[in-house]
C-alpha positions as CSV (number, residue, x, y, z in Angstrom):
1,X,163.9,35.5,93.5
2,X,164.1,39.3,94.0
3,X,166.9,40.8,95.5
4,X,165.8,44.0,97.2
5,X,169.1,45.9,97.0
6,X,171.2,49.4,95.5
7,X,173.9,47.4,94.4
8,X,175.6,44.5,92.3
9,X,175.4,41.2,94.5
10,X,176.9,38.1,94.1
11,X,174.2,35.5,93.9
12,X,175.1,31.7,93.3
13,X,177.4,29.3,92.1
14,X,175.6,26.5,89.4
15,X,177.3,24.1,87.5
16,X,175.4,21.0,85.1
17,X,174.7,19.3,88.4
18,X,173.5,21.6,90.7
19,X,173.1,25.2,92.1
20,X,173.9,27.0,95.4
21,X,172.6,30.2,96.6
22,X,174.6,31.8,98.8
23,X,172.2,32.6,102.0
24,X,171.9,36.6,102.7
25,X,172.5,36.2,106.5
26,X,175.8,37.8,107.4
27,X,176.5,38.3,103.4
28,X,179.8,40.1,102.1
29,X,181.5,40.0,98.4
30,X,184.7,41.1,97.7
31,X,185.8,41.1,94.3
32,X,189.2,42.5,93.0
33,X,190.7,42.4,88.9
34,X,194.3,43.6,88.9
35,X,195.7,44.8,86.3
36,X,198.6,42.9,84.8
37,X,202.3,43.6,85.6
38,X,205.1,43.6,82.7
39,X,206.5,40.3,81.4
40,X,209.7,41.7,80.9
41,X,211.3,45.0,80.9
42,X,212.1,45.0,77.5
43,X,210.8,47.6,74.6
44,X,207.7,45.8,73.0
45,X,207.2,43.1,75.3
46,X,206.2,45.2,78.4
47,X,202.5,44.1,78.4
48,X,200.6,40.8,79.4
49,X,198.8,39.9,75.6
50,X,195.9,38.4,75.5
51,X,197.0,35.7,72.6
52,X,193.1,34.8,71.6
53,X,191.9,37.7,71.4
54,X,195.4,39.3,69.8
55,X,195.4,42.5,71.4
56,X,196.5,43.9,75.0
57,X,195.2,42.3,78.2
58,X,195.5,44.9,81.4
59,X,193.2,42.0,83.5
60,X,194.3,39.4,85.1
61,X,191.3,37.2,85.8
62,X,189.4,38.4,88.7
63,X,188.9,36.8,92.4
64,X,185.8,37.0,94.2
65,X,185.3,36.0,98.0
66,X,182.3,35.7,99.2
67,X,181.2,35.0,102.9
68,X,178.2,34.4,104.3
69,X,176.4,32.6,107.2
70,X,174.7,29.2,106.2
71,X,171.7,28.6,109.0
72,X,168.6,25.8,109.2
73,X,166.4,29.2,108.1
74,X,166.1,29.2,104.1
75,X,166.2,32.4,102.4
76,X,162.5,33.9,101.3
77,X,162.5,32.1,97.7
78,X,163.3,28.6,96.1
79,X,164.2,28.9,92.6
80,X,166.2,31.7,90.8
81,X,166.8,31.7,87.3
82,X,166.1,28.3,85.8
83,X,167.2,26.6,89.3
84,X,165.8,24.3,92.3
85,X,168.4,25.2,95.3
86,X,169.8,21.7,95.7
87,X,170.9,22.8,99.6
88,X,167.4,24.3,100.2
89,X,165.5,22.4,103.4
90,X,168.7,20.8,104.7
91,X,170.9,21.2,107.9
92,X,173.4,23.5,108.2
93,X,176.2,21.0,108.0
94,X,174.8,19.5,105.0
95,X,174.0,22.3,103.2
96,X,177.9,22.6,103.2
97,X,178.4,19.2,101.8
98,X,176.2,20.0,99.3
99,X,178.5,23.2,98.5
100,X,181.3,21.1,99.0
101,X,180.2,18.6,95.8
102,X,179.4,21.8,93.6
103,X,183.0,23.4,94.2
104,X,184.6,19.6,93.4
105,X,183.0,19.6,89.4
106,X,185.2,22.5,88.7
107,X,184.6,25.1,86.2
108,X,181.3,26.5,87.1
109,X,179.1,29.8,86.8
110,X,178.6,32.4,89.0
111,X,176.1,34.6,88.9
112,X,175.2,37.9,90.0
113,X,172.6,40.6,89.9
114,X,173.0,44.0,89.1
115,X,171.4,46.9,90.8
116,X,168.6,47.3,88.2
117,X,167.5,43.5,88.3
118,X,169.7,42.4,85.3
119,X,171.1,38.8,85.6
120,X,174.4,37.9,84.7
121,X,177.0,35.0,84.9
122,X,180.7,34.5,84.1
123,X,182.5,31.2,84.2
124,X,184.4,30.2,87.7
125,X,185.8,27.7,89.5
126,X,186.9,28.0,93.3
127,X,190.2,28.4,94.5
128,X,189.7,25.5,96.9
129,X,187.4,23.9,99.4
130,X,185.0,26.2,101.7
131,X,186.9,27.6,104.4
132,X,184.8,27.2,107.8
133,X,185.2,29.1,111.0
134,X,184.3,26.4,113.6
135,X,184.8,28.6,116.4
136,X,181.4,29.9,115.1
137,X,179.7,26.6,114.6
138,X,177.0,26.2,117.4
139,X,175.7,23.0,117.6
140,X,175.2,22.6,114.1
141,X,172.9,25.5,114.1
142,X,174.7,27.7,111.7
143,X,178.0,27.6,109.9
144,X,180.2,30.7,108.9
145,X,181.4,29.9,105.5
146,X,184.6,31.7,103.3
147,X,184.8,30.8,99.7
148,X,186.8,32.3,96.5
149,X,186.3,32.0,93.0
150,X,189.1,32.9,90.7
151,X,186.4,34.6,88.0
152,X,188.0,33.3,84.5
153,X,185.9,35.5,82.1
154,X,183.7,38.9,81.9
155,X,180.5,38.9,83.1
156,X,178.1,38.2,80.2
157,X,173.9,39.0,79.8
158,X,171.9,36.4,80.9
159,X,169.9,36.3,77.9
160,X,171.4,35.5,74.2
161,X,171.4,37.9,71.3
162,X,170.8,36.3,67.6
163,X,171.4,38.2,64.9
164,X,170.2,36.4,61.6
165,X,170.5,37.4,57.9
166,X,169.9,36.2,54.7
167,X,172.7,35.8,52.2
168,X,170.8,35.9,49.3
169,X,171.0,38.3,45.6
170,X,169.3,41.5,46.2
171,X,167.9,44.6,44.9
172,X,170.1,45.9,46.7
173,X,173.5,44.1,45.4
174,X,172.5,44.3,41.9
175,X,173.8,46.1,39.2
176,X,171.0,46.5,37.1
177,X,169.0,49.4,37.3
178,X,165.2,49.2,38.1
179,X,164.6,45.7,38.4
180,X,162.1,45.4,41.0
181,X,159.8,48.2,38.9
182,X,158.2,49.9,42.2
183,X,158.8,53.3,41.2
184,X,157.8,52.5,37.2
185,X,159.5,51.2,34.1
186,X,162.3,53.7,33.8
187,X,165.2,53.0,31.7
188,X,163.4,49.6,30.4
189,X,162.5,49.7,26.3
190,X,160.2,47.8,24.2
191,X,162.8,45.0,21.8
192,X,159.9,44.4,19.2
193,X,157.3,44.6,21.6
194,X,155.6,47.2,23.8
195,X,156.1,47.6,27.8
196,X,153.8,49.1,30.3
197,X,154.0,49.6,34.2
198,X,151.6,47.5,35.9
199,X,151.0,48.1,40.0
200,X,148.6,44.7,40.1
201,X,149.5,41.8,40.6
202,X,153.5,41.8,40.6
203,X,155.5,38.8,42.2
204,X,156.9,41.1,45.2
205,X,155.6,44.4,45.9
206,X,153.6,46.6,44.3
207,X,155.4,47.2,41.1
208,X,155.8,44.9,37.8
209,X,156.3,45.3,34.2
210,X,153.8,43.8,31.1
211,X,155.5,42.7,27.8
212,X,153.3,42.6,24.8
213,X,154.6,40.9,21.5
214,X,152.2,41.3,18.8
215,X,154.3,41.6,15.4
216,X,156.2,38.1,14.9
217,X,159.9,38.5,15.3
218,X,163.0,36.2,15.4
219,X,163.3,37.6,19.2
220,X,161.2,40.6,20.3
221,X,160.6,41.6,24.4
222,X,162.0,43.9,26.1
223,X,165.2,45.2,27.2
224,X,167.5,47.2,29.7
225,X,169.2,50.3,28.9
226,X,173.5,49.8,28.6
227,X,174.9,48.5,32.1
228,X,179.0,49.1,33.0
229,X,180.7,45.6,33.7
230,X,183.6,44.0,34.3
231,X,185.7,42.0,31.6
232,X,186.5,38.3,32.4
233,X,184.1,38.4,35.9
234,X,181.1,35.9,36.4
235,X,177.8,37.3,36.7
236,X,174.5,35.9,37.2
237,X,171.7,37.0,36.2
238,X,167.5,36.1,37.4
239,X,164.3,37.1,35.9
240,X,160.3,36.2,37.0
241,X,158.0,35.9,34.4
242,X,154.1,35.2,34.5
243,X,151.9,34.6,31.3
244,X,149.0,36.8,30.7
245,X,146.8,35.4,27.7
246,X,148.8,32.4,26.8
247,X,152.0,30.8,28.1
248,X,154.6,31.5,25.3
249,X,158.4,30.2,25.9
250,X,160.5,33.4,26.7
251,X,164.3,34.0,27.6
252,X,166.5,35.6,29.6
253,X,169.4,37.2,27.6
254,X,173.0,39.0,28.1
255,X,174.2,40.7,25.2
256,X,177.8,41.8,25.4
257,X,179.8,44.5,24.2
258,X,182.8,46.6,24.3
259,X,184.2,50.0,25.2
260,X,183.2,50.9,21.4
261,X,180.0,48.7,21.6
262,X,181.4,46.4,19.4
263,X,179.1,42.9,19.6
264,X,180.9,40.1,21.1
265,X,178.4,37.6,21.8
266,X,175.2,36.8,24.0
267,X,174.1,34.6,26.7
268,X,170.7,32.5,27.2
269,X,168.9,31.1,29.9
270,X,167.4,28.8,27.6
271,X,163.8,28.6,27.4
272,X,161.4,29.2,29.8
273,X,158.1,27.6,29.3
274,X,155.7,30.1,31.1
275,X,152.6,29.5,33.1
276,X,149.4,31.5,33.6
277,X,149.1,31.2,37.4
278,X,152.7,30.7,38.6
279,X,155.5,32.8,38.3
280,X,158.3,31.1,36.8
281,X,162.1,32.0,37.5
282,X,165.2,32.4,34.7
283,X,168.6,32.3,35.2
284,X,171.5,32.9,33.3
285,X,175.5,32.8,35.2
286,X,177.9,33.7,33.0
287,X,181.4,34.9,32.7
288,X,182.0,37.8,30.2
289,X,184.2,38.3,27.8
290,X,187.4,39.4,28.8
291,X,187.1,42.8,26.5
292,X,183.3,43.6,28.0
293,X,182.5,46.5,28.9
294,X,178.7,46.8,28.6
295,X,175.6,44.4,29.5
296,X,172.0,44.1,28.0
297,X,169.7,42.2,29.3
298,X,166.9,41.2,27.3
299,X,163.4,39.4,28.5
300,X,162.3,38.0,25.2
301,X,160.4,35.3,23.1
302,X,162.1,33.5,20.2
303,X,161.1,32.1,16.9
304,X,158.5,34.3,15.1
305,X,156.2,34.1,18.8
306,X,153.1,36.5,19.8
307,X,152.9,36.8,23.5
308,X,152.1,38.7,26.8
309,X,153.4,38.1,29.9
310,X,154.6,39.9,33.0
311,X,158.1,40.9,34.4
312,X,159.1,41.2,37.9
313,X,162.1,41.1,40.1
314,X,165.1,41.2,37.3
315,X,168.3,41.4,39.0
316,X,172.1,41.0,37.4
317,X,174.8,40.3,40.2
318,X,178.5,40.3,40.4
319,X,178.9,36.5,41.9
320,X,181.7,38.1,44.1
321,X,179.1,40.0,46.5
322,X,179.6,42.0,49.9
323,X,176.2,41.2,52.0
324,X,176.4,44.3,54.9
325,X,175.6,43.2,58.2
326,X,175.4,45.4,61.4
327,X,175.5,43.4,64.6
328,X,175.1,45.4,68.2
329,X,176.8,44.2,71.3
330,X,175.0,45.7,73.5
331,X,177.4,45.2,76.4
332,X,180.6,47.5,77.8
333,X,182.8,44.8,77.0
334,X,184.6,43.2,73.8
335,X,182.5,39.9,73.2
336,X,185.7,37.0,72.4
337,X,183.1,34.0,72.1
338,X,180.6,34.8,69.9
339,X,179.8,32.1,67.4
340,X,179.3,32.9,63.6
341,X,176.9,30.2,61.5
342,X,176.8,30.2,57.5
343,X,174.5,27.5,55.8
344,X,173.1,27.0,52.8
345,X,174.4,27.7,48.8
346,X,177.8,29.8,49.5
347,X,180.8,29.3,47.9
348,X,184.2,30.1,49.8
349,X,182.6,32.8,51.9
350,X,184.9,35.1,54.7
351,X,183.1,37.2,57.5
352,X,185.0,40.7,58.6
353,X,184.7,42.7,61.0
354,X,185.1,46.5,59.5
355,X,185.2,47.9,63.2
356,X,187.6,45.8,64.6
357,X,190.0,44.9,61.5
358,X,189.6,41.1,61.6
359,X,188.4,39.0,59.0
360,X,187.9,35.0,58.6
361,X,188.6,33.5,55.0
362,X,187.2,30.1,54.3
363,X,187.8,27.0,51.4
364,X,183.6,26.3,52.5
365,X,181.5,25.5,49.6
366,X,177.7,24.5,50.3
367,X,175.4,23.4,47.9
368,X,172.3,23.0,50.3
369,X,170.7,24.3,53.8
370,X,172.2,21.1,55.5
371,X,175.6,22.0,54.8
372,X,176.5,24.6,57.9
373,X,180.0,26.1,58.3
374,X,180.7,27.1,62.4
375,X,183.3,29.9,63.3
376,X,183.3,29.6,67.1
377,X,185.8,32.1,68.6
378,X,185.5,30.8,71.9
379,X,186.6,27.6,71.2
380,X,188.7,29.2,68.5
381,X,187.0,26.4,66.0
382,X,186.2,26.1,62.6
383,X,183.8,23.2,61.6
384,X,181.5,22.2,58.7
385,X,178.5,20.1,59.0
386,X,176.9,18.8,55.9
387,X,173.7,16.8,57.8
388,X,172.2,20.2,59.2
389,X,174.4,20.5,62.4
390,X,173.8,16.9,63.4
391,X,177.6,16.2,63.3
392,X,181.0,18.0,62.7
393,X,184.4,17.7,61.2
394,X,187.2,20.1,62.1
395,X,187.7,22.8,59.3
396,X,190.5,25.1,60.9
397,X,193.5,24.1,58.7
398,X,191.4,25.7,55.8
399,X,190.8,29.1,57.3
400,X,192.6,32.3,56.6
401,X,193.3,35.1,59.1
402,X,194.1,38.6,58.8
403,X,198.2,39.3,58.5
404,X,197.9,40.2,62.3
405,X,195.3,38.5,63.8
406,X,195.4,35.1,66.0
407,X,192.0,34.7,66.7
408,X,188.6,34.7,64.8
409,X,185.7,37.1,64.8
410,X,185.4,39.7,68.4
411,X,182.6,42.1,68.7
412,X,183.0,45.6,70.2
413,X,180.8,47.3,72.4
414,X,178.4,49.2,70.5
415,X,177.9,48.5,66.6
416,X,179.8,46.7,64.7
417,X,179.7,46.6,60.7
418,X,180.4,42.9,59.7
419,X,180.7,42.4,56.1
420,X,180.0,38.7,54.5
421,X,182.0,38.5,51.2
422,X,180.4,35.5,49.0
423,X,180.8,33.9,45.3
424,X,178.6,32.3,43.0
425,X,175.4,33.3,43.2
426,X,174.6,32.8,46.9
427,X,171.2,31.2,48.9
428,X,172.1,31.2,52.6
429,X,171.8,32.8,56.2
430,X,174.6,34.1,58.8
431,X,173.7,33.7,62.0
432,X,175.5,34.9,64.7
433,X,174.7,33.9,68.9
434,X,176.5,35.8,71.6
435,X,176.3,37.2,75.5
436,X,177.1,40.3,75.7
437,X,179.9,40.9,77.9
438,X,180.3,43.5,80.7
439,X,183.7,44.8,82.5
């Protein structure tokens, strides 16, 4: 249905068992938020506070009376939204028994449309029955109707707004230099073999890196230039490899040093037997030693080997990684009940909220795309699922919130600039589901 009008109007009431439209015919809304007056008259304790959302409340929740004329004439239209009018086609009088049912299941939603043709809906119930003016009531033919709603919420968008990202080693996170070779083999070196660019046939891209062994050598590849680390911190580090003309048994390795570049030992995959039509993955996750200062990594073969193959996609990660994540709330309001979904391989991850301060630390540890972690911050819950989402257990008592904070995750209008902190070489996704909220 199309409202031809300037303005905001109030539209209907819905709840899981049916939905009224309130009838145009002699239509008026009134709708009125005070502010909130002082608890006490004391220093500090002057304002109403909104305890979920830990910061100052100047609402109080909202009324809205609406009156209207309910006659045996329906309205141009039937359906609204995703609505059949449950009223539509019946007498006046039971069109109000109809209402009368609605009101009597409680917490509903109302909804309204704005004077561009946006939908929106905030949660309601009514203050009491449907006040009639009899003295109006002709017959039957048409009954003047009063209700209120005491509006418990902003009003939010119709439609829901999913932000999804994966949590995942990147390019971008890593500490190695020029590992995903799309602008050349800079800073890589020949280890008793020879390297060349290649700009065919790399795993992702356009970019790769060919490895040519042809003077046996106890180990002989390639290698990185020196990287800066961190003493006593877990790393992990990946590495694709293809065969060219054979499929020789290469390695992934970390040598370690320290401020002097004094040797202090070395880390393996272990061997990779290569193929020459699939690309074949090695990783290494290691903690270095606690006087390491410098990283090599090496992409080699072992034992006196000839060989060719391809590199592509090398990438050395702190296990203790900040994914950036930049969710928009469209609305003009501060969005309280947005709910925040990691799943997958995480270990102990915590969501924060750089605009607004607040930041959710969790004991969570998944070890496969079943296992689902739920921040809802409407409900204020925390729950794990380890069956996809089929079925939850309660995960609050393990959460930890920010010095001040007393709820979970809210989202400003405008941008906000979440951060996802994660250990342990992470394979997952943050989603997060919200309606944006207007004043």
């Amino acid at each position: 249905m199309s409202l031809e009008t300037p303005v905001h109007t109030l539209v209907a009431f819905t709840t899981e068992t049916g939905a009224f439209r309130f009838p145009r015919t002699e239509f008026e809304w009134e709708s009125a938020q005070p502010l909130t007056v002082p608890l006490a008259d004391l220093v500090g304790v002057s304002y109403g506070h909104d305890y979920l959302g830990s910061g100052a409340a100047p609402k109080q929740s909202a009324t809205e009376a609406v009156r209207f004329l309910v006659t045996a004439t329906p309205t141009a239209g039937t359906t609204w939204g995703a609505w059949t009018w449950g009223a539509e086609g019946l007498t006046p009088p039971a069109q109000v028994d109809y209402l009368r049912s609605l009101v009597a299941r409680g917490l509903g939603q109302l909804w309204m449309q704005t004077a561009d043709g946006a939908r929106r809906w905030s949660w309601a119930r009514a203050v009491a029955m449907p006040e009639l003016r009899s003295s109006r009531i002709q017959l039957g033919a048409a009954v003047p109707v009063l209700l209120r709603f005491r509006r418990q919420s902003d009003w939010y968008a119709e439609d829901e707004t999913v932000v999804e990202v994966p949590i995942v080693p990147s390019q971008q996170a890593s500490i190695l230099p020029n590992g995903d070779f799309e602008t050349g083999i800079d800073g890589w070196l020949g280890d008793g073999g020879t390297v060349t660019p290649q700009t065919v046939g790399a795993r992702t891209g356009t970019g790769a890196m060919d490895v040519s062994v042809t003077v046996s050598a106890d180990q002989a590849g390639a290698r990185t230039p020196d990287i800066a680390c961190e003493g006593a911190t877990p790393y992990t580090a990946r590495g694709w490899m293809l065969g060219l003309a054979d499929t020789p048994t290469c390695h992934l390795l970390i040598a370690q040093y320290d401020a002097g570049f004094g040797f202090l030992g070395t880390v393996s995959s272990g061997g990779v037997m290569l193929s020459t039509s699939d690309w074949s993955e090695a990783v290494a996750a290691f903690t270095t030693h606690p006087s390491a200062a410098w990283l090599r990594v090496f992409m080699v073969t072992f034992g006196a080997q000839t060989a060719e193959f391809r590199v592509d996609d090398v990438t050395l990660n702190p296990d203790a990684q900040t994914v950036p994540v930049t969710v928009t709330n469209p609305g003009t309001a501060p969005v309280r009940n947005a709910v925040f979904t990691l799943s997958g391989t995480l270990l102990e991850p915590a969501v924060r909220n750089v605009t607004t301060g607040e930041e959710v630390g969790t004991a969570f540890v998944g070890a496969s795309p079943d296992d689902v972690l739920r921040l809802d911050a409407g409900r204020l819950a925390v729950e794990v699922s380890d069956d996809g989402g089929t079925t939850w257990t309660d995960h609050y008592d393990s959460v930890v919130l920010g010095d001040t904070q007393l709820g979970l995750i809210t989202l400003a209008p405008g941008d906000n600039a979440l951060e996802v902190d994660v250990g342990d070489d992470p394979d997952g996704t943050l989603r997060v589901a919200f309606h944006a909220a207007y004043d």
